[in-house]
C-alpha positions as CSV (number, residue, x, y, z in Angstrom):
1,X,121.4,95.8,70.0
2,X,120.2,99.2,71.0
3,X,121.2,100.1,74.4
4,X,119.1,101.1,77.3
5,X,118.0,104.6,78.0
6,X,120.5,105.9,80.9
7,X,117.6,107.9,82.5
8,X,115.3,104.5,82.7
9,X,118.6,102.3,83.8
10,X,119.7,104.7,86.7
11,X,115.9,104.6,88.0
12,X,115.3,101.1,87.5
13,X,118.6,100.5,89.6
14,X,117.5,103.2,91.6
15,X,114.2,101.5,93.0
16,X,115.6,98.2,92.3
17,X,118.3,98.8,94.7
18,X,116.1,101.0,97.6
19,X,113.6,97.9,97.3
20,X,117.1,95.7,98.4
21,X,117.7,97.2,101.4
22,X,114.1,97.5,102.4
23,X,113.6,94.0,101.7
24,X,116.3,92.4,103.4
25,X,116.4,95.0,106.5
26,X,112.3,94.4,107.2
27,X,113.9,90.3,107.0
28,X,116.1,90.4,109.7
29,X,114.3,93.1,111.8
30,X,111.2,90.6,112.0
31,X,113.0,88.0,112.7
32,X,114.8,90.0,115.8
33,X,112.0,90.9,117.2
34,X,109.7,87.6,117.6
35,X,112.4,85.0,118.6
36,X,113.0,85.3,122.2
37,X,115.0,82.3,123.1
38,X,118.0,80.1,121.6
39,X,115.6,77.9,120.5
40,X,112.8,79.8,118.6
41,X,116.7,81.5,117.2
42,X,117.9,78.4,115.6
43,X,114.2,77.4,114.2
44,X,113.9,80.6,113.0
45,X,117.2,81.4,111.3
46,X,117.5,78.2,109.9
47,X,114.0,77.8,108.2
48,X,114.3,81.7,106.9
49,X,118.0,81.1,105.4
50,X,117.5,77.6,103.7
51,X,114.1,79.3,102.2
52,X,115.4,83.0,101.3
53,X,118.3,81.7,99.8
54,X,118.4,77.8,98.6
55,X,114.9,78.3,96.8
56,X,116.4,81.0,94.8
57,X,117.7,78.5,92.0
58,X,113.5,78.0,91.8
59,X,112.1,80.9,92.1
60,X,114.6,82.5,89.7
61,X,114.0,79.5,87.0
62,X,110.2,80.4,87.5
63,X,111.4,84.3,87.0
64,X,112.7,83.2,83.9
65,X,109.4,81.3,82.6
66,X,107.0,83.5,83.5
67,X,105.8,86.1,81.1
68,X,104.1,89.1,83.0
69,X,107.2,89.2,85.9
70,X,105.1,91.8,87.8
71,X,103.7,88.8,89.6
72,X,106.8,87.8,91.5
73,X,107.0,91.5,92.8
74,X,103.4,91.1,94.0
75,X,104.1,88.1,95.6
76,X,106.9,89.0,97.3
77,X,105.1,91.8,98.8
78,X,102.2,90.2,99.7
79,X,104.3,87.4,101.4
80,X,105.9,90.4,103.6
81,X,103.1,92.0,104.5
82,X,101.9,88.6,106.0
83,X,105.0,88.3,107.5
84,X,104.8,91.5,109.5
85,X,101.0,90.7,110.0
86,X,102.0,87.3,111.9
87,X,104.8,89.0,113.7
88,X,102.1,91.4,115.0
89,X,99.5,88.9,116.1
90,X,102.3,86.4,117.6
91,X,103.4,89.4,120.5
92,X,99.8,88.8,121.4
93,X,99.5,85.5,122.2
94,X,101.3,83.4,125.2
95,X,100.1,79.6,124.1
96,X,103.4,78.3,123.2
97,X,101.9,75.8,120.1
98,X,100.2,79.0,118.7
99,X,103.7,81.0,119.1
100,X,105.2,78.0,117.7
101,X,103.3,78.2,114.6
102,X,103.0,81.6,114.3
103,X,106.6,82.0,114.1
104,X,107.1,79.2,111.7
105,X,104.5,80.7,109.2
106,X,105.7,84.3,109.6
107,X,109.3,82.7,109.1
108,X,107.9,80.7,105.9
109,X,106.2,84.4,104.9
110,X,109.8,86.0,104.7
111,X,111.6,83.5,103.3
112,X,109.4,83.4,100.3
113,X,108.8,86.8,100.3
114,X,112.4,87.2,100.1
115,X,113.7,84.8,97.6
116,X,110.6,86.2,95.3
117,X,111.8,89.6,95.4
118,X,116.0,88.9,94.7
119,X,115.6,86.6,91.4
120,X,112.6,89.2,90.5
121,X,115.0,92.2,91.1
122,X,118.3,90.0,89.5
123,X,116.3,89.4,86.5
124,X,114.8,93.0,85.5
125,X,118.4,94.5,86.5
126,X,120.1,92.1,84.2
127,X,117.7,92.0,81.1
128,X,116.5,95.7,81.2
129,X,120.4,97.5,81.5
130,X,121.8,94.6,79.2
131,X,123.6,93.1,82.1
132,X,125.3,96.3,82.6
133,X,128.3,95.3,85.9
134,X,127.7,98.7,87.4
135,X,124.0,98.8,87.6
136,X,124.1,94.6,88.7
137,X,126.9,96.0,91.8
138,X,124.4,99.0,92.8
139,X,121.4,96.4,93.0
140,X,123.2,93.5,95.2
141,X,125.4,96.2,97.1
142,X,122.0,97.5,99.3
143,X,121.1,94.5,100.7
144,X,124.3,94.3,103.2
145,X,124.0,97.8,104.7
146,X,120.1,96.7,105.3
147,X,120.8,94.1,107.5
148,X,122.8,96.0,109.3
149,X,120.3,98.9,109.7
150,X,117.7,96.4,110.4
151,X,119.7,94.3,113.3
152,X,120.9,97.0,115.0
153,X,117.9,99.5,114.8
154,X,115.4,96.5,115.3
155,X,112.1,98.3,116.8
156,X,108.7,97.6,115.8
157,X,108.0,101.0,114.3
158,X,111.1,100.2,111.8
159,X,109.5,97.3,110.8
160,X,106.7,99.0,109.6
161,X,108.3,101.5,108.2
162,X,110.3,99.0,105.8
163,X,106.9,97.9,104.9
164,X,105.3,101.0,104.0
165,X,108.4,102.0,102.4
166,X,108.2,98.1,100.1
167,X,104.8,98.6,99.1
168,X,105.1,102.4,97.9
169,X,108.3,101.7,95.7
170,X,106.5,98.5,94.6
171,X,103.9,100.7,93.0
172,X,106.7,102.8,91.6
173,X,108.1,100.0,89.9
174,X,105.3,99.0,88.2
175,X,104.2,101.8,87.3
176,X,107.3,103.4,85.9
177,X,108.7,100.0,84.7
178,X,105.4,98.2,82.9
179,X,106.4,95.0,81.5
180,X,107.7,95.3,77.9
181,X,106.9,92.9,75.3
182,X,110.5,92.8,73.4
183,X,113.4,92.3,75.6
184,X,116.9,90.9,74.8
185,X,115.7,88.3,77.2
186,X,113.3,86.7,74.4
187,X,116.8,86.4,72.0
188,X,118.1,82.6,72.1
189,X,119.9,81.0,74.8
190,X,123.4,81.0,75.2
191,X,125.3,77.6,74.8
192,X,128.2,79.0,73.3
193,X,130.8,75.9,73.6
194,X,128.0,73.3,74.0
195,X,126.0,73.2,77.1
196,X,128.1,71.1,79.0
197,X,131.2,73.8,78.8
198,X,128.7,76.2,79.8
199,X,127.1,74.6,83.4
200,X,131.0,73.3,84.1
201,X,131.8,77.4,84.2
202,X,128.8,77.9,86.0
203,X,129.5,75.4,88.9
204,X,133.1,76.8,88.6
205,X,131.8,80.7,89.5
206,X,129.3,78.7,92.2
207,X,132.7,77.7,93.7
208,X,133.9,81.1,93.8
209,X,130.6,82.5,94.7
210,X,131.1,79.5,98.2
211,X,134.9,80.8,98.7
212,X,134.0,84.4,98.9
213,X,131.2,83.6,101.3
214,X,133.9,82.2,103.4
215,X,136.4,84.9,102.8
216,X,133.6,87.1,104.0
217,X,132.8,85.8,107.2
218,X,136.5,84.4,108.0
219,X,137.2,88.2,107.6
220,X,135.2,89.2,110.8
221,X,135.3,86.1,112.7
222,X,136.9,86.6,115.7
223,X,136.1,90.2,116.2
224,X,134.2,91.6,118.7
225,X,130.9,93.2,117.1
226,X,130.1,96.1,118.3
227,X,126.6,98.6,117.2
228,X,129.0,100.8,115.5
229,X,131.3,98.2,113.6
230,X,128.7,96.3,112.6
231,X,127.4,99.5,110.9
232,X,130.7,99.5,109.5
233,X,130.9,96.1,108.1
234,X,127.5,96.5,106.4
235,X,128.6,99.5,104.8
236,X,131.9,98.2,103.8
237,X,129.9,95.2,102.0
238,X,127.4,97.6,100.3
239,X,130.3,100.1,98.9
240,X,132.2,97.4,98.3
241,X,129.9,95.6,96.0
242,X,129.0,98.7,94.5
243,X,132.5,99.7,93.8
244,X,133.4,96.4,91.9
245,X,131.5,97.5,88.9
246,X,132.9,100.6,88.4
247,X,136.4,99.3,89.0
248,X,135.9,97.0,86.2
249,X,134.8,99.8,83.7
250,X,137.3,101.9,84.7
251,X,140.4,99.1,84.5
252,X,139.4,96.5,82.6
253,X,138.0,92.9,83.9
254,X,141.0,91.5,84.4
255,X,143.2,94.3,85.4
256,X,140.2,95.3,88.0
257,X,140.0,91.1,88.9
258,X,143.5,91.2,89.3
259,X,143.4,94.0,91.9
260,X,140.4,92.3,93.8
261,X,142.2,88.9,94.2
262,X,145.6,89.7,95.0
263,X,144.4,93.0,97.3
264,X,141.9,90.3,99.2
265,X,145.0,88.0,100.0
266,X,147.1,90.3,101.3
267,X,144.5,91.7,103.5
268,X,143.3,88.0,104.6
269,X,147.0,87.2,105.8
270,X,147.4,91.0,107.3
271,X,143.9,91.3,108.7
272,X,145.1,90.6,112.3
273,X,147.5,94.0,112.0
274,X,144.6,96.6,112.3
275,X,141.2,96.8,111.6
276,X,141.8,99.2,108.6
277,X,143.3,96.5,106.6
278,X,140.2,93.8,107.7
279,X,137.8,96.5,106.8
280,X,139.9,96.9,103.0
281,X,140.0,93.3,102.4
282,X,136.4,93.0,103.6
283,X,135.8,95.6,100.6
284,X,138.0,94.0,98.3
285,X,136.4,90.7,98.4
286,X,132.9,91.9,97.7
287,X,134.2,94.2,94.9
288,X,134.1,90.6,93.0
289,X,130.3,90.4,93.3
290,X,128.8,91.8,90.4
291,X,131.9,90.3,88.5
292,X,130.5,86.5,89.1
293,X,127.1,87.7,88.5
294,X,127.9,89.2,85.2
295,X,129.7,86.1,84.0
296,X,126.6,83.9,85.1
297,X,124.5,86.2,83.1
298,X,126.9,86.0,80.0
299,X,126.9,82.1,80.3
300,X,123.2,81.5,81.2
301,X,121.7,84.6,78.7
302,X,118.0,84.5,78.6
303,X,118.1,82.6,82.3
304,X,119.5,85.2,84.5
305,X,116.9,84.7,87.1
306,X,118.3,81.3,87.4
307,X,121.7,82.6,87.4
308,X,121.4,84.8,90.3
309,X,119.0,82.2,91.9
310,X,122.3,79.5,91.7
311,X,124.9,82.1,93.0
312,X,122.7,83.0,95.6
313,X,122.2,79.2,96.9
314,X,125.9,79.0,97.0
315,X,126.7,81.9,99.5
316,X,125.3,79.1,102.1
317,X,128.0,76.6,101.9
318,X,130.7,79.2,102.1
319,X,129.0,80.8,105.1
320,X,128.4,77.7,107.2
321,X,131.6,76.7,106.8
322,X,133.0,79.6,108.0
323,X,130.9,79.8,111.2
324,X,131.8,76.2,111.8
């Protein structure tokens, strides 16, 4: 199997990865700015999470069906750029049913628009740097640090900024990435050890996808959140997911797995001692990101859009049982 061009792998993460953080920050900066009340919070938040992230099992088995995968880039973009159009429009009116509906449409717009773009950006990651661990870390790692940016900096010319900045590195991306007829994604499907072994693994990694979710948010629970430590935590996520894939190359997956694990407990049960050791185990724990991915993509080969889709629906579990 010839290997990618590293030129056309370190663009390809490149944009894929700039796209992440644009993406996710434009999210959660929309949603900041048109919910005013507890109310319009917990509509909001709840519609935008169970869409962006639950539908991904969907919209990535669709990723994996559909031939010209241009299209789901499109979409998500054109879903956005509704998004930040209704967001506009509801600041103008004061009927509450309009406002109501408004926000649930603009809400439905960025959910979409969202899951669209991760199992589109998953996918061409995976099958065009032949699920390389580094270049899946550098793709998931953005989207942290963009929520953060997005949250904290939430103003209505950021917004639109994000959106100019989608659309331009949308045309980018199609126009230095056009859709290539062979790729090791047309080769048949894994089922290596029948196809039962292979979905029991899968729900296995799911399980550990769930527990780091937790992990994540039991990590910061009970800390006050500040402007500047929440910058913190998003760019302790984003380096930390980055890293994992480079530790792995550089030890070894389980020497690097190893490290991840037993570095995460420690930190867990000394994460009260100082805020140094939360913000290494906080690290530590996504470090093991783009290892789960990469197995998914062994098990599920040809179906990587599903793959990321599943892992992606299980961060939920994990994080509402954490807030809870």
């Amino acid at each position: 199997m010839s290997q990618p061009n590293p030129q056309v792998r370190v663009r390809l993460t490149g944009v894929s990865a700039l796209l992440h953080f644009l993406v996710d920050g434009l999210c959660i900066c929309c949603l900041y700015l048109t919910t005013a009340d507890c109310a319009e919070m917990v509509m909001t938040y709840v519609t935008y999470n169970v869409l962006a992230f639950l539908t991904q099992p969907l919209t990535g088995w669709g990723a994996d069906k559909i031939r010209q995968k241009h299209w789901m880039l499109l979409g998500s973009v054109l879903l956005l750029t509704l998004a930040v159009m209704l967001a506009s429009i509801r600041m103008m009116v004061e009927t509450p049913n309009a406002i109501q509906a408004l926000l649930l449409s603009m809400t439905i717009c960025l959910g979409m628009g969202n899951s669209l773009f991760h199992v589109w950006g998953g996918k061409q990651t995976a099958v065009r740097t032949k699920n390389d661990i580094r270049s899946l870390g550098v793709f998931v790692s953005t989207g942290a640090f963009g929520l953060a940016i997005g949250g904290v900096f939430a103003a209505w010319w950021l917004l639109y900024v994000f959106l100019l900045g989608i659309c331009a590195l949308a045309v980018m991306a199609l126009f230095f990435f056009p859709e290539r007829n062979h790729t090791y994604e047309s080769g048949t499907y894994s089922a290596a050890g029948g196809w039962k072994g292979i979905w029991l693994l899968i729900v296995f990694i799911m399980l550990i996808v769930a527990g780091r979710s937790f992990v994540g948010e039991a990590f910061t629970k009970d800390i006050t959140k500040t402007t500047t430590l929440l910058l913190g935590l998003g760019a302790t996520s984003m380096f930390g997911k980055m890293a994992g894939g480079w530790l792995v190359k550089g030890l070894g997956m389980w020497k690097a797995v190893t490290l991840m694990v037993v570095g995460t407990l420690l930190c867990f049960i000394g994460k009260d001692i100082h805020i140094a050791v939360m913000l290494t185990g906080l690290f530590l724990v996504n470090c093991t990101m783009p290892v789960t991915l990469y197995w998914a993509n062994v098990l599920l080969k040809g179906r990587e859009g599903l793959a990321f889709g599943l892992l992606a629906a299980a961060l939920i579990p994990g994080y509402l049982l954490a807030t809870l």
